[in-house]
C-alpha positions, 0 to 999 in steps of 0.5 A: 934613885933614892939614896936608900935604894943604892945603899941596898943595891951594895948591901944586896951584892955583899950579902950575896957574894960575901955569903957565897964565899963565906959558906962555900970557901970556908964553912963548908970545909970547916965542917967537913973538916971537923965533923967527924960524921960526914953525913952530919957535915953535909946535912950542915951544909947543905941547909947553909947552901939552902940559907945562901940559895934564898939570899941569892935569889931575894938579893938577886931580884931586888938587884934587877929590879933596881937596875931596871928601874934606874936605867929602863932597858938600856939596862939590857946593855951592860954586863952588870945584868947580865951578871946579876941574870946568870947568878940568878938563874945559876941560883935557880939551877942550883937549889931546885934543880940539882939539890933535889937531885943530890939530897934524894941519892944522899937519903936513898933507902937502895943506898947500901944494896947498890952503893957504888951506883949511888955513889957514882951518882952522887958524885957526878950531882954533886960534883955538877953543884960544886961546878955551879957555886964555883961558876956563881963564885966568879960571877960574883967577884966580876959583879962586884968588879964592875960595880967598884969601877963604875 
């Protein structure tokens, strides 16, 4: 493969993994630590994540395609796609399965008539995200792993 395609696969892994981190271990919680409005904060966020989401799945792709295209299907055999596989899908879980979820409680207009109902669910949703991110976080850092030892 050329140069340039192995020079994108690295960039594609730091882009994904450093913005996972960046976003979630340290925006995020500067944001919520700052922003007095914590409706606010979490709309800030929350078009991060969204930022991140599209970068995962473009860097995601691109990361498979190579894979697929340097190795064939004996790609199948390693963990790196597998690494990459999971991440995606968790990506795809993520941004279009739980965050419709999550913004719908968050900007219900019942919200203050069954406020704990919400925030129950709410929580439990957004907890589920949270779960998703940290679980894509230390996929992240096993990729990168596997890719400085090879």
């Amino acid at each position: 493969m050329s140069r340039l395609a192995e020079s994108l696969f690295a960039l594609a892994i730091t882009l994904w993994v450093g913005a996972l981190w960046a976003i979630g271990y340290i925006s995020a919680p500067v944001l919520f630590a700052s922003v007095a409005d914590t409706g606010f904060a979490g709309s800030l966020a929350g078009k991060q994540f969204a930022i991140v989401a599209w970068l995962g799945i473009g860097c995601g792709l691109y990361l498979i395609a190579y894979l697929l295209f340097r190795e064939g299907l004996k790609a199948f055999k390693g963990a790196l796609l597998w690494l990459i596989l999971l991440m995606l899908l968790l990506t795809l879980a993520g941004h279009f399965g739980v965050t419709p979820v999550v913004e719908k409680l968050r900007l219900d207009p019942a919200r203050e008539v069954v406020e704990s109902v919400v925030r129950s669910r709410f929580a439990t949703w957004h907890g589920i995200a949270s779960l998703l991110w940290m679980i894509q976080s230390v996929l992240g850092v096993a990729l990168v792993t596997q890719v400085v030892r090879k």
